[in-house]
C-alpha positions, 0 to 999 in steps of 0.5 A: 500500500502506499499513501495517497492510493486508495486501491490502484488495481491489480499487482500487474507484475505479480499476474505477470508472474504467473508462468500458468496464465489459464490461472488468471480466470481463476484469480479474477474468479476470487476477486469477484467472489469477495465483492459478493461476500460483502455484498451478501453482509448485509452492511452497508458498504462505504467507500471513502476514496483518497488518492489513486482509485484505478482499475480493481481499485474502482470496481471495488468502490462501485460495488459499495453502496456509497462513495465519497472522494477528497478533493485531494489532487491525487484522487483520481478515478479510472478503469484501464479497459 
């Protein structure tokens, strides 16, 4: 983690690390499974964004029912597709 970032996404040399890419479906799999988990909690989900929020980083603020974001000049929001 680093300051200023709230999530910037996927660990891109870590994925590219992985010498079997048939696992990234599998690895996306478990990223979208505990987005459902915390949905099915049942608690109402904040996002309280400051800094960087890119890519997996986004998709995790959008899945929370709320959202809020600093006028940080760091605080930025995108999706790389």
């Amino acid at each position: 983690a680093k300051p200023d970032n709230f999530i910037a996404g996927a660990d891109i040399k870590m994925i590219d690390a992985i010498e079997d890419k048939s696992q990234l479906k599998d690895l996306c799999m478990k990223g979208h499974a505990t987005f459902k988990k915390m949905r099915a909690s049942g608690i109402p989900l904040v996002a309280a964004i400051n800094g960087a929020c890119l890519g997996g980083g986004l998709e995790w603020a959008l899945h929370c029912d709320y959202r809020i974001a600093t006028t940080n000049k760091k605080t930025v929001l995108g999706l790389p597709e």
